[in-house]
Structure formats: C-alpha cells, structure tokens
C-alpha positions as CSV (number, residue, x, y, z in Angstrom):
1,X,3.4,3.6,-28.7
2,X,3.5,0.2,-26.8
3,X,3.6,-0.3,-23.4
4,X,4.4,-3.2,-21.6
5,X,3.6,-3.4,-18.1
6,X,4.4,-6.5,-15.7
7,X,1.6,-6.9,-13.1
8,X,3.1,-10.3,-11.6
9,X,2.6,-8.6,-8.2
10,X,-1.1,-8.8,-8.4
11,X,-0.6,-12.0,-7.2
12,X,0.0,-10.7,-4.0
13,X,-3.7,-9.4,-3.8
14,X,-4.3,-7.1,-1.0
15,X,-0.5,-6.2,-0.3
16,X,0.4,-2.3,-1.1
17,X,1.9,-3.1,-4.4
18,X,-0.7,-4.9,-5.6
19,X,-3.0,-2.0,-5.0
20,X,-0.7,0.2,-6.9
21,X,-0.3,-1.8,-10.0
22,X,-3.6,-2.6,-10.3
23,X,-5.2,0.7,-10.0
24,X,-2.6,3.0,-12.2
25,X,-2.8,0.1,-15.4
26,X,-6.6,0.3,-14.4
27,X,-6.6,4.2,-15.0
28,X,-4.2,4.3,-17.7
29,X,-6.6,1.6,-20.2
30,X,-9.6,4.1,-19.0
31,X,-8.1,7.6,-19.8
32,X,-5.5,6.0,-22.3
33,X,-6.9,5.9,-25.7
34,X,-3.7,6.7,-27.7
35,X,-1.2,3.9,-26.8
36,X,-1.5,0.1,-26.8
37,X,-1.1,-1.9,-23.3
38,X,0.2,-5.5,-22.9
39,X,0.2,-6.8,-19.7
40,X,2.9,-9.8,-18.3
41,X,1.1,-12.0,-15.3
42,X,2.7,-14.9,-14.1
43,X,1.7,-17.7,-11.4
44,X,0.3,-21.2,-10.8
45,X,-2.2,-20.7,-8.7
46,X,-4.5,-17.5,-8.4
47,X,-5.9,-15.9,-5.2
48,X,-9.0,-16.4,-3.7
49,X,-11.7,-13.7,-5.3
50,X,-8.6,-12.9,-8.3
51,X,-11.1,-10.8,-10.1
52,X,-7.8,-8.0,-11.2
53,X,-7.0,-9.8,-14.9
54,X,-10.6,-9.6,-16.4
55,X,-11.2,-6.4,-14.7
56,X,-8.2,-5.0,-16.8
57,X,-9.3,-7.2,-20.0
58,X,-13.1,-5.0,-20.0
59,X,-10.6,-1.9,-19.9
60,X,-8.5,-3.3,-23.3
61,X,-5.7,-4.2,-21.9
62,X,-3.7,-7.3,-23.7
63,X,-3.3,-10.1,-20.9
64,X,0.1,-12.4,-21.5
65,X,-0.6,-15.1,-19.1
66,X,2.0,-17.8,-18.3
67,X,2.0,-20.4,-15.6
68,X,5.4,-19.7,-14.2
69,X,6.2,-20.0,-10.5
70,X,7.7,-16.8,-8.8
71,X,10.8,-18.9,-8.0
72,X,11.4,-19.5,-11.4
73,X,11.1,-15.9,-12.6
74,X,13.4,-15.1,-9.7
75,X,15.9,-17.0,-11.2
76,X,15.9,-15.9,-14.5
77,X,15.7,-12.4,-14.0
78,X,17.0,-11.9,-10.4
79,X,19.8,-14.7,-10.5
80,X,20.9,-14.6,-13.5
81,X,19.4,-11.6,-15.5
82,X,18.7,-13.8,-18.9
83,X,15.6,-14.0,-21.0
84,X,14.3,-10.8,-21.9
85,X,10.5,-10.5,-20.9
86,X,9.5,-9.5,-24.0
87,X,10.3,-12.7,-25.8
88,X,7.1,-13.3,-23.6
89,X,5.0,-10.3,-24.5
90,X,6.7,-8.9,-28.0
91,X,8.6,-6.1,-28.6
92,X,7.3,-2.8,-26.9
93,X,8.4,0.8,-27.0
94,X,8.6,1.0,-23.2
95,X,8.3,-1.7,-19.8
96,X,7.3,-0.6,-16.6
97,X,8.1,-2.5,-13.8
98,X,6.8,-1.9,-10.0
99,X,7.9,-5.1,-8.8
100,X,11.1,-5.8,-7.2
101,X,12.4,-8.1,-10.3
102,X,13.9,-6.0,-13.4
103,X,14.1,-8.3,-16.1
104,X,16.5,-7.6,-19.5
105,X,14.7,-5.8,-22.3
106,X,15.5,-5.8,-25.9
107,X,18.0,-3.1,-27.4
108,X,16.3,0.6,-28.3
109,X,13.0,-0.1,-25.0
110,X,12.7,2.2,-22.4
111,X,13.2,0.8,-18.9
112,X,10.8,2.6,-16.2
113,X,11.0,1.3,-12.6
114,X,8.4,2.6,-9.8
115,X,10.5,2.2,-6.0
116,X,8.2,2.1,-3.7
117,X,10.3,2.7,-0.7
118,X,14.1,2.2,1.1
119,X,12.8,0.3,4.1
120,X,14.8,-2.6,3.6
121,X,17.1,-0.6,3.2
122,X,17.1,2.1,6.0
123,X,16.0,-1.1,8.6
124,X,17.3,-3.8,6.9
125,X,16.7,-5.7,10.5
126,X,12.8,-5.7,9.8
127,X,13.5,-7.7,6.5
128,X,15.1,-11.2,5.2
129,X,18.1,-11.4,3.6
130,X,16.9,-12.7,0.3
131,X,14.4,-9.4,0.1
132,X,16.7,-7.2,0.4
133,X,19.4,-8.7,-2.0
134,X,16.2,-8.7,-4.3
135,X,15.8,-5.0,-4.1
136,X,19.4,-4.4,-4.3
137,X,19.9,-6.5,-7.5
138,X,17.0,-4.9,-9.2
139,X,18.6,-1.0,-8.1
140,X,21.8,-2.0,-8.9
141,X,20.1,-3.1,-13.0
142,X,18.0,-0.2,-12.5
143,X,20.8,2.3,-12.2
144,X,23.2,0.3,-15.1
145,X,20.1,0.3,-17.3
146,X,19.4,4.1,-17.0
147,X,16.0,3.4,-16.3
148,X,13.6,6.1,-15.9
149,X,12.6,6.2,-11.9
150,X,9.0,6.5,-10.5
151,X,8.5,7.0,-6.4
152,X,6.0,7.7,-4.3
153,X,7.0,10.3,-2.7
154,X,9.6,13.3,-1.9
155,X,10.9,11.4,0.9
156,X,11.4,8.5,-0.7
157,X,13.3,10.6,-3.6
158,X,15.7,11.9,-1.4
159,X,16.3,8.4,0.4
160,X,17.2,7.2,-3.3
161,X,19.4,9.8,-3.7
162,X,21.1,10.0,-0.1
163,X,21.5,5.9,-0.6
164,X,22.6,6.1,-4.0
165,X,24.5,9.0,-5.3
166,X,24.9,7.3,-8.8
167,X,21.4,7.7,-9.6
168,X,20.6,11.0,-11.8
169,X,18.2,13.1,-10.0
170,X,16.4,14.2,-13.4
171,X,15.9,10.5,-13.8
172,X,13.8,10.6,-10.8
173,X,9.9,11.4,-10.6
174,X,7.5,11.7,-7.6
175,X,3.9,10.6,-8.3
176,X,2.1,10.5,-5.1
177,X,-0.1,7.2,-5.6
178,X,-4.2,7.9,-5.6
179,X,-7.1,6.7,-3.2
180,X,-9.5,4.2,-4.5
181,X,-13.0,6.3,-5.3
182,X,-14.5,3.8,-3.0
183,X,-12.8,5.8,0.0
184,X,-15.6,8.6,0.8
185,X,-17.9,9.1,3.6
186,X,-20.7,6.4,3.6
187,X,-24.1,6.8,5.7
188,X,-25.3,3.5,4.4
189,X,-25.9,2.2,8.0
190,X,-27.3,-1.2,7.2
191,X,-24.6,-1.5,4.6
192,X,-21.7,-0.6,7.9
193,X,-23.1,-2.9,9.3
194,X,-23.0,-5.6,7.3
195,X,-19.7,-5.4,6.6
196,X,-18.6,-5.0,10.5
197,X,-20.3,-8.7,10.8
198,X,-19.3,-10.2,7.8
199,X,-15.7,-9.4,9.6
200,X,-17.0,-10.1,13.1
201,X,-16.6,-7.0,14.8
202,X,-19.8,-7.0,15.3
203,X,-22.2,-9.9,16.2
204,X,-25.4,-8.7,16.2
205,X,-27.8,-8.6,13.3
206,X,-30.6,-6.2,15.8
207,X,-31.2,-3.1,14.5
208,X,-30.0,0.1,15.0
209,X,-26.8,-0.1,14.3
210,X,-24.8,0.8,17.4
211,X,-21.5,-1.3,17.4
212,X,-18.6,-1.0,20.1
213,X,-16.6,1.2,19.3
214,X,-13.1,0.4,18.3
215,X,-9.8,1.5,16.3
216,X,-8.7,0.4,13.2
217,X,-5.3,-0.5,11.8
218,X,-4.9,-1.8,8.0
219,X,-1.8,-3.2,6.7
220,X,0.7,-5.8,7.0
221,X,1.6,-7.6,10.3
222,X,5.4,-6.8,10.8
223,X,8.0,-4.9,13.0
224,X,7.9,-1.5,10.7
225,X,4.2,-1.2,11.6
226,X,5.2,-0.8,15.6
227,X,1.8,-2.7,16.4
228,X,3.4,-4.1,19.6
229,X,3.8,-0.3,20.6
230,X,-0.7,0.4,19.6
231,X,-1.2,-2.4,21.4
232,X,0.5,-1.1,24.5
233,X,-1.1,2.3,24.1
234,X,-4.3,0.7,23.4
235,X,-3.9,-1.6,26.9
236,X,-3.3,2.2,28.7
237,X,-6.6,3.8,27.0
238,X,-9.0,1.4,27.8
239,X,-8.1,1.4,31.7
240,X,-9.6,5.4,31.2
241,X,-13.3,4.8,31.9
242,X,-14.4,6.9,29.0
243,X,-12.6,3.8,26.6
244,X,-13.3,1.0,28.8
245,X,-15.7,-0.8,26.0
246,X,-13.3,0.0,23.1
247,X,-11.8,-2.4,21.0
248,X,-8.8,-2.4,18.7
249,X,-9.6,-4.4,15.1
250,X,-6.3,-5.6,12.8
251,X,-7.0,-6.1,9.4
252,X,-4.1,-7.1,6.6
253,X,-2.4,-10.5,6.1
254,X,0.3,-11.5,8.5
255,X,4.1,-10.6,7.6
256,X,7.0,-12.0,9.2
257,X,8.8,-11.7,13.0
258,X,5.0,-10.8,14.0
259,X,5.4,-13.6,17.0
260,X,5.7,-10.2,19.3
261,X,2.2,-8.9,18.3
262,X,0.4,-12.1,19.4
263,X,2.9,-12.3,22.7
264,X,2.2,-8.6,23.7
265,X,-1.7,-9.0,23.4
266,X,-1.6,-12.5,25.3
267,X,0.8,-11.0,28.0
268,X,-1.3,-7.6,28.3
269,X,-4.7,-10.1,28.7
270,X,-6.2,-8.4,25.6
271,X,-7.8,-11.3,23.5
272,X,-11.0,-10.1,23.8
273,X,-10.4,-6.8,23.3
274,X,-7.9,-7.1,19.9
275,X,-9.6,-8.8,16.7
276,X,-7.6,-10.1,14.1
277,X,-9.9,-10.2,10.6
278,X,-7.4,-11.5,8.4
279,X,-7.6,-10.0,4.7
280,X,-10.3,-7.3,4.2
281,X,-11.7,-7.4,0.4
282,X,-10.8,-4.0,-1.6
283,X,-14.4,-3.1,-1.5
284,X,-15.0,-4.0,2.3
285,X,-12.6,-1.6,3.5
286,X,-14.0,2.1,3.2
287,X,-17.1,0.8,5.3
288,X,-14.3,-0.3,8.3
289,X,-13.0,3.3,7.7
290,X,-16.2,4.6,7.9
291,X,-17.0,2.7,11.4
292,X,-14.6,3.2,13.4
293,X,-13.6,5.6,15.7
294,X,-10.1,6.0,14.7
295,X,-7.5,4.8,12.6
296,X,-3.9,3.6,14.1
297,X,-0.6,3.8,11.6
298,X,2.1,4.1,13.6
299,X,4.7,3.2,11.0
300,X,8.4,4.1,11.7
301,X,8.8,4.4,7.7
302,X,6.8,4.7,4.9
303,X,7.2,5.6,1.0
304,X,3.8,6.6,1.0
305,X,1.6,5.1,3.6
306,X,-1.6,4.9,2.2
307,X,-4.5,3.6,5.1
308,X,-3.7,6.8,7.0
309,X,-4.9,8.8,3.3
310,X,-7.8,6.1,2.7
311,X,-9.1,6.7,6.5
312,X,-8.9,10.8,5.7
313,X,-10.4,10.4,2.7
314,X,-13.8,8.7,4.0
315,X,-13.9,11.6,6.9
316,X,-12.0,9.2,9.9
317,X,-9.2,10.8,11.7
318,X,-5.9,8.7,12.3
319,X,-3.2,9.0,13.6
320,X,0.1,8.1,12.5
321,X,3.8,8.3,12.7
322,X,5.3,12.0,12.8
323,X,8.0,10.4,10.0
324,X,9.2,9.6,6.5
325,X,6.6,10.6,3.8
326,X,4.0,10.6,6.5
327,X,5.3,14.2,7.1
328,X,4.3,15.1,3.5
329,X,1.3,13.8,2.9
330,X,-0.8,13.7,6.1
331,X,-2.1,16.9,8.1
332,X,0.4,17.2,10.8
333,X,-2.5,17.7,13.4
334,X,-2.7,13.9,13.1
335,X,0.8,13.2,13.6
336,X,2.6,12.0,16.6
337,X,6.4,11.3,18.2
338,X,6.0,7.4,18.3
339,X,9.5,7.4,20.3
340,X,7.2,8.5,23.1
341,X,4.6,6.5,24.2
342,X,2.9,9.2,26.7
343,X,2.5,11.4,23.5
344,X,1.0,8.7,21.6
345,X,-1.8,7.9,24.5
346,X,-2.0,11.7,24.8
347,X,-2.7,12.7,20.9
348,X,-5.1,9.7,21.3
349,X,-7.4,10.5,23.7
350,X,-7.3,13.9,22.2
351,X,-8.4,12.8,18.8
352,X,-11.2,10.8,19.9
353,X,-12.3,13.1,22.5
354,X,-12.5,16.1,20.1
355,X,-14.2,15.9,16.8
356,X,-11.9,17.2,14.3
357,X,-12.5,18.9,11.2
358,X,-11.5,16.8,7.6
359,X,-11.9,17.8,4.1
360,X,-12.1,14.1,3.2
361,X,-13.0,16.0,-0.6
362,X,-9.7,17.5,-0.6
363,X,-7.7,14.4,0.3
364,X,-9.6,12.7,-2.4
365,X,-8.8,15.3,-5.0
366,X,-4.9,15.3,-4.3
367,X,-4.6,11.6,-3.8
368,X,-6.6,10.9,-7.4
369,X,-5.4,7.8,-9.6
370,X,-6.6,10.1,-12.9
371,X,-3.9,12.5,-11.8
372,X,-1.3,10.0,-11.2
373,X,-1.9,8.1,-14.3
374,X,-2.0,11.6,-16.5
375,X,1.6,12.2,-14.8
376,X,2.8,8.4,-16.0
377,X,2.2,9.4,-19.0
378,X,3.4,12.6,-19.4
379,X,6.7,11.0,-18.6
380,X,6.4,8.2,-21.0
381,X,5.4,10.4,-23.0
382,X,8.7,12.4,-22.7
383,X,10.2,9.5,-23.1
384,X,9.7,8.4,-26.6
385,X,9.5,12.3,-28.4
C-alpha cells in the first residue's frame, strides 16, 4: 500500500500540529516496514533549526518538496478545490491530511482527515474569520468526500458529532496523540541548568543549582489560553510570603488578540516577575518541565491539550482547566473551575504546598506515539482490505 501524507504544517515548527504530524509520520517510517510513505512539504522559506524533513528522510520516508507559498496552496485547494495533490506526489492508495487544507484526490484514494479540535468553532470570537472559514471549507469537503475521520479525543468526537450531525459516527476514530520520549524525569542538574540560562530564567552560571522558583506555561499566546486570568492569580500568590520570590515563565510563540496579556502584566507591575522566552526548542522543553515548580494550562478548550500530559509525564504537577478533553485525559486532582478565580489561587497554593504523588511512567505508557501510530494503521489498514 501507499500512503501519502501532507506535512505542509511542519512549517509551523513548534505549533501543536506541527508536533503531531511530525511525530506520528516519524513513528509510522520506524514501526512501518510493510507500506511505502511519500511525504508533500511546501514553503519558500524554512524555519530556523528545520531539522523535521531529513529527520523523516533517515526513517525512509519519500520527501516531495515544492517551493509553493501557503497562499497559493490556499487558493488552489481552499478557494477553489482544483489540482489534485497527487499530481504532485503520484498516485497513492490513501492521503492523510492533519492540516486545515483538504485538497482533491484522484478517483478510487482514500481520504483520511485528523481534526484536531472545534475551537473555532465552539469560540469562534478567539479566532479570525478567514481561520475559521478555512476549517469549515475543509469539514464541509471532508464530510462530501466521506473521508475517514481521526481526533484526538472523545470530546472532541462528540463536538464533531453535536456540530455536525451529517458526519457518520463509524467514520470517526479517537487516537489520543503520544508524549515525546524526551518527557521523563531528568536529574541531570548541570544539564537543568543549562537550559534554564540558555532561556534566561536563570542568570547565574555558580554552582549548585538553586534557581528561583517559578511556574511554567507552554503554548500559544491567545485568548483560549486565559493567561490574563494566571497572570492575575499569579499577582495574588506571590503577595503570600511563602511565594514572594516566585516567578511565572511563558514559553510558545505569540498568537493573536494577546495585547491583554502584555496590558495585564504592565498594569499588575509584574515585569520582573513574568518572562517571556519566546519559542522553546523540542528538546529544551522536558528540562523546563523538569524545573519548575508547577505547570499552568488553564485552557477554556482543548482537543487534547498536551503541555499539561508532557509536564505529568516528567513527574511535574499542573494544573489545568476542569474542561473539554482536559476531563479525560488529565487526573482530575489537578483540575480546577477556571470560572472562579478563588478556586484557582486555592488548588494552587495547594499543589505547590503539598507534594503530590505522579506515575509520570503511566502517563508515558498511555500517551505513547508507538500506540497511536499502531492504531493509524490499523485503520488504514481497514481501509484498503
């Protein structure tokens, strides 16, 4: 069988998607011996440290590389739905797509779309326009096209459903995505620290290692992240003498409508307490995790929500919105009402005042790419018998 696979989105280096693509082509070329891979990328320019494309070429995969702008595969495939990708990559057996764009395929292959999520959808106010009439062009070919349908969770299933009564609910498949195996608990102490001042978090090179202590949030900079609301509950724990020298550390690129974040933290007087780092390399990441004191996601909606997983699955508590798949994937002793900020402060205090037993083994073994990938393929599998 042939498998075609767009990975456009790895573009987007760092961003959720990205992650995703990346890692389940990554596992499927390692545990993948039966079926042959060829891989659509697209863009001008590549990121900074792009490393993905020969990391997937050592694993086998078949790279078709074209210098297209994302503007013009937009119009192509989400304007005017002409130009089937695989004039670009040959004929395959099946395309998977985990992008927002679902281009035309050639009569007798087998569509299969991974959605992610239904924010844009659910609160369509924390989104442009043009996204969302992206992701509502590509459901709307998605459903016409009969495509077999990949999310990330069961909440994200029944949001499909709820939103979109046409879609067939056997066509629908949950594979909860995996953790990096770089998420684990690390007592490389010269290594933490490192990393914390590569970052500056911390700006000393003396020996030992005792940096401030500080929480972490990882992710994108926008409105469904309610990072004005951590901020405020950060500004009421560190007037509690026992939190006094704490600091709160942002990592992720910025989104859009973030202009409240910066305006909260410059009207609370918090600029040298919040650090902004910017993008965090892949490999960077599990050493924040492992660092810090706790880890801050409250989301008001998530397909998945991975940081919260990656944070449990290096032995650091977080804690995170009591909502969406949240509910399903992460222990609810870590969860919180966001709508109240009292309980938020509360659960915090609590969580870094007790120390509270994690199986970070156990998150790692139920949140495993080898599993995902073995459940892709089952399905594609399925697909072609």
């Amino acid at each position: 069988m042939i498998i075609g696979v767009d990975i456009t989105m790895l573009v987007y280096a760092g961003s959720g998607v990205a992650n995703y693509t990346f890692n389940l082509v990554k596992t499927l070329l390692e545990i993948d011996k039966n079926n042959k891979y060829r891989l659509f990328y697209s863009s001008l320019r590549r990121p900074k440290n792009f490393y993905y494309l020969n990391e997937l070429k050592k694993f086998g995969g078949k790279i078709y590389e074209y210098p297209f702008p994302p503007s013009f595969l937009k119009i192509i495939w989400g304007k005017f739905n002409i130009i089937p990708i695989e004039w670009f990559t040959g004929k395959v057996d099946v395309f998977f797509f985990s992008d927002f764009l679902r281009p035309p395929l050639l009569p007798g292959t087998k569509g299969v779309t991974t959605i992610h999520d239904l924010t844009w959808k659910i609160f369509p106010e924390y989104h442009e326009e043009r996204i969302i009439k992206a992701h509502e062009k590509k459901l709307e070919k998605t459903i016409k096209y009969n495509d077999t349908i990949i999310v990330d969770s069961q909440s994200t299933k029944n949001d499909l459903i709820k939103f979109y009564p046409k879609v067939k609910k056997n066509k629908v498949h949950v594979i909860y995505p995996g953790i990096g195996e770089g998420f684990k608990p690390i007592t490389d102490q010269p290594k933490i620290k490192n990393v914390l001042i590569k970052y500056n978090i911390l700006k000393t090179t003396a020996y030992p290692l005792q940096p401030t202590p500080f929480l972490l949030y990882v992710g994108a900079i926008e409105p469904r992240k309610n990072l004005v609301l951590a901020i405020k509950v950060f500004s009421e724990l560190i007037k509690d003498n026992n939190f006094s020298n704490y600091k709160f550390i942002i990592t992720g690129r910025a989104g859009w409508k973030n202009e409240d974040v910066f305006q909260s933290i410059k009207r609370l007087k918090l600029e040298d307490k919040v650090i902004f780092t910017g993008f965090v390399e892949d490999e960077d990441l599990p050493y924040l995790y492992n660092a810090t004191n706790l880890t801050v996601y409250l989301s008001s909606y998530e397909g998945f929500g991975l940081p919260p997983l990656e944070s449990l699955a290096c032995g650091t508590p977080v804690i995170a919105g009591d909502n969406s798949s949240l509910v399903e994937t992460v222990d609810k002793k870590f969860l919180v009402d966001i709508a109240d900020k009292n309980k938020v402060l509360e659960k915090m205090k609590y969580l870094l005042n007790n120390k509270i037993k994690i199986n970070a083994k156990e998150v790692q073994n139920k949140f495993n790419w080898k599993k995902s990938a073995q459940q892709f393929l089952k399905i594609i599998t399925d697909l072609t018998d």
